[in-house]
N, C-alpha and C positions, 0 to 999 in steps of 0.2 A: 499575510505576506503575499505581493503578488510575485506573481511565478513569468518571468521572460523568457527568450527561446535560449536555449543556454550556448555559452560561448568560451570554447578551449582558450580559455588564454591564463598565464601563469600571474596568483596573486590576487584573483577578483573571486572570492566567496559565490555561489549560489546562494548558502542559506548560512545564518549565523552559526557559528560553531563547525559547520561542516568542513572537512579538509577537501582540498583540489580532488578534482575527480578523474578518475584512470581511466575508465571508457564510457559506452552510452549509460551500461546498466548504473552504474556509479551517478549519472547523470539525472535518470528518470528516479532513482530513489530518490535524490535528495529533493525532485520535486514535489516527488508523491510524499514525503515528510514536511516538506513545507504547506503542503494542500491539506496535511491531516492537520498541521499545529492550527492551519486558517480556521479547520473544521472544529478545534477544539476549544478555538477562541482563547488563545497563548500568546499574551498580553508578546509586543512587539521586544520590549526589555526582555522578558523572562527567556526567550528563546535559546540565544546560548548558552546562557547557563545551563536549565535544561539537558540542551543536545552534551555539554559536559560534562555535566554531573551525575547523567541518565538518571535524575530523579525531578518530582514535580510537588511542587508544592502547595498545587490544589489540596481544596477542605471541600467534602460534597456542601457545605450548609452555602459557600460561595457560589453555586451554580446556577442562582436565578439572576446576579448580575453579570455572569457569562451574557446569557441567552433570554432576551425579553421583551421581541418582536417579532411579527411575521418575515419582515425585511431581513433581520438578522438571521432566521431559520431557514428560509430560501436560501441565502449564501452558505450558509452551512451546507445547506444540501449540496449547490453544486461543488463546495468545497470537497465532501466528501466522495462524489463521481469524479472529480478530479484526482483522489490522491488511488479512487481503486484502478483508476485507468493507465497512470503513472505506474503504478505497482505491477501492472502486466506488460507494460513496454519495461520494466528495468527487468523482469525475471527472461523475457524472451531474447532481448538484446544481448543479456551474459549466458544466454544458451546455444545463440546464434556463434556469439567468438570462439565461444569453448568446441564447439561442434565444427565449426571453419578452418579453426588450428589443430583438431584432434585427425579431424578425417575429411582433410579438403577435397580430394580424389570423388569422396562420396557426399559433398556439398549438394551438387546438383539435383539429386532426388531427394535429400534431406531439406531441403530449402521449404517446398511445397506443403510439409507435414502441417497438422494442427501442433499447436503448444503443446499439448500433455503428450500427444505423441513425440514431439522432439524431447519432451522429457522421459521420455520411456528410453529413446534413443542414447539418449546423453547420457545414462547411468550405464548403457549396457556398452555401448560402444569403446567407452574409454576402459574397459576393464578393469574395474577397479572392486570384486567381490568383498571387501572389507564391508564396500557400504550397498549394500543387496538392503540390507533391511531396513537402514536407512531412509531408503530409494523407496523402499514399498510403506516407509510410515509416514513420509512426505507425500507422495504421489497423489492423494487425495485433496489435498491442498492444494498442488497443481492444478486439479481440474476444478476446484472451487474457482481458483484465482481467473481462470482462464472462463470459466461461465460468468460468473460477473460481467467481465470484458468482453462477453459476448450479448450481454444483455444491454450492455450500453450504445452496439450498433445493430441494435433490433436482430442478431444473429441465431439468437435463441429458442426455443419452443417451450420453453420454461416460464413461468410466468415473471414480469418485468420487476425484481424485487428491488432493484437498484433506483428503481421511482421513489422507495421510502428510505434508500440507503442513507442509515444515521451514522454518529462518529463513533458505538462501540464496533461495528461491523467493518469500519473503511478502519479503525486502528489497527484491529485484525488482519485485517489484509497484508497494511505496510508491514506490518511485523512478519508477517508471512512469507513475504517477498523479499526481504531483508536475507530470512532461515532459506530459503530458495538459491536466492545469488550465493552467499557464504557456502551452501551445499555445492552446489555446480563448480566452482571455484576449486572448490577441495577434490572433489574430482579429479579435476586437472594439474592437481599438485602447485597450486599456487598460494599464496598466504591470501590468506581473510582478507578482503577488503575492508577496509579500513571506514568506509561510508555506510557499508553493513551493516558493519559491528554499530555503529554511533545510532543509525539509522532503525536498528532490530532495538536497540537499549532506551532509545528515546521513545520509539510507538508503544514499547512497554512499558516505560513509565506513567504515560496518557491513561493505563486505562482504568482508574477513578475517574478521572476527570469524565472520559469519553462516556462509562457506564451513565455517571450522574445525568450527563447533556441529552442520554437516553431515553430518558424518562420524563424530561420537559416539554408540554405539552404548548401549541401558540395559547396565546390568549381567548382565540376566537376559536378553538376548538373544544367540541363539548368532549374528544376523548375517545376511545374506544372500551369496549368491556377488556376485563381482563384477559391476558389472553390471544385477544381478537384481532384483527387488521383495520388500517383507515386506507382509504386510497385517496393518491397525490396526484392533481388538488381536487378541491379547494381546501379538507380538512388537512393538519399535518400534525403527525401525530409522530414519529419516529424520530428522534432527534440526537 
C-alpha cells in the first residue's frame, strides 16, 4: 500500500478498514499499519478484512510466495523502517496533545524533552497513581520504540540494527505503539481510540506471517550461522 501525506477531510479512508482519524497520533499509526501490512506482503484484497476481523489468514507453508526476490526484500525492508518510524511519530504526537491539554502552563520546558522523558513526564504529571505500574511495565518499550527512531537518524551510539530491521521486529513495534497511544489516552481519561484498538489487533494478528517472512533468506544469500548477524548489504539475511 503506498502511504500519501495524509489529509483531514471527512469520508476518504487512509488505509482499508481504518476508521477517520482524531488527531496526528491516529494518523501516523494508521501509516505505520499500512507500512507494516507493505512489510508483510498483505495481498491488496486481504487488507480490510484483516484490519476487521483482527485475524489473518496466512499458513507459514505460503511464505516463499510472499517473498522471492532481492527487489521484493529491499522494499520490505524499507517498508519495515517506514512502519518503526511512523510508530514513533504516532506515540510522541498523542503524548505531545495529552501533555499540551493536561499541563499547558508547563508546555514550554516540556517541549524540549526526549520521548521517554516526556513519557516519564506524561504518567506523572497527569496524576493518575492507578497506572504507576503500568507506567513502569511499559516504559521499556518507550525507550525501545524511541531508540529505533533514533537509529534511523544516525542519533544513536548503539549499533544501527534497523539496517537489518525485518517484519517480526517492525510488527512489534506498531503493536507497541498502538499499547503506547491507548496507554496515554487513558491517562487523560479519554476513550481508546478507536485506530488503536484496530491498529494494536491487526499488527497482532501479522505475527505468523511476520515471524515466517523472518526467516526468508534472498536467493543470493549464502545465510548466516545460527545465531549470528549478516550485514546490510550486499547479504540480507533478516526479513
Amino acid at each position: 500500500m503506498s502511504v500519501s501525506i495524509p489529509q483531514f477531510k471527512d469520508g476518504i479512508p487512509l488505509a482499508p478498514g481504518m476508521p477517520e482519524v482524531s488527531d496526528l497520533a491516529d494518523v501516523w499509526l494508521v501509516h505505520a499499519l499500512a507500512s507494516l501490512l507493505d512489510a508483510c506482503g498483505v495481498p491488496e484484497g486481504r487488507r480490510a478484512k484483516l484490519v476487521a476481523s483482527g485475524t489473518d489468514s496466512f499458513r507459514p507453508h505460503k511464505a516463499n510466495r510472499v517473498a522471492s526476490d532481492d527487489a521484493t526484500h529491499l522494499e520490505r525492508l524499507d517498508s519495515c523502517r517506514l512502519a518503526a518510524a511512523f510508530a514513533a511519530l504516532a506515540v510522541e504526537a498523542r503524548m505531545n496533545r495529552v501533555l499540551q491539554g493536561a499541563k499547558p502552563g508547563e508546555w514550554p520546558t516540556i517541549a524540549p524533552l526526549s520521548a521517554p522523558e516526556k513519557f516519564t513526564v506524561v504518567s506523572g504529571l497527569l496524576d493518575r497513581p492507578d497506572y504507576e505500574v503500568a507506567a513502569r511495565e511499559l516504559f521499556p518499550l518507550a525507550v525501545e520504540l524511541f531508540e529505533v527512531r533514533d537509529e534511523l537518524v544516525g542519533g544513536s551510539r548503539a549499533p544501527a540494527s534497523v539496517l537489518r530491521l525485518g517484519p517480526s521486529r517492525a510488527r512489534a513495534i506498531v503493536e507497541g505503539a498502538a499499547r503506547l497511544c491507548s496507554f496515554v489516552a487513558a491517562l487523560a481519561d479519554e476513550n481508546e481510540s478507536e485506530t488503536a484498538r484496530l491498529a494494536h489487533r491487526a499488527a497482532e494478528a501479522l505475527e505468523r506471517r511476520a515471524d515466517a517472512l523472518a526467516l526468508i533468506k534472498s536467493a543470493n544469500s549464502p545465510g548466516p550461522e545460527p545465531g549470528g548477524e549478516v550485514d546490510f548489504p550486499p547479504e540480507i539475511a533478516e526479513w
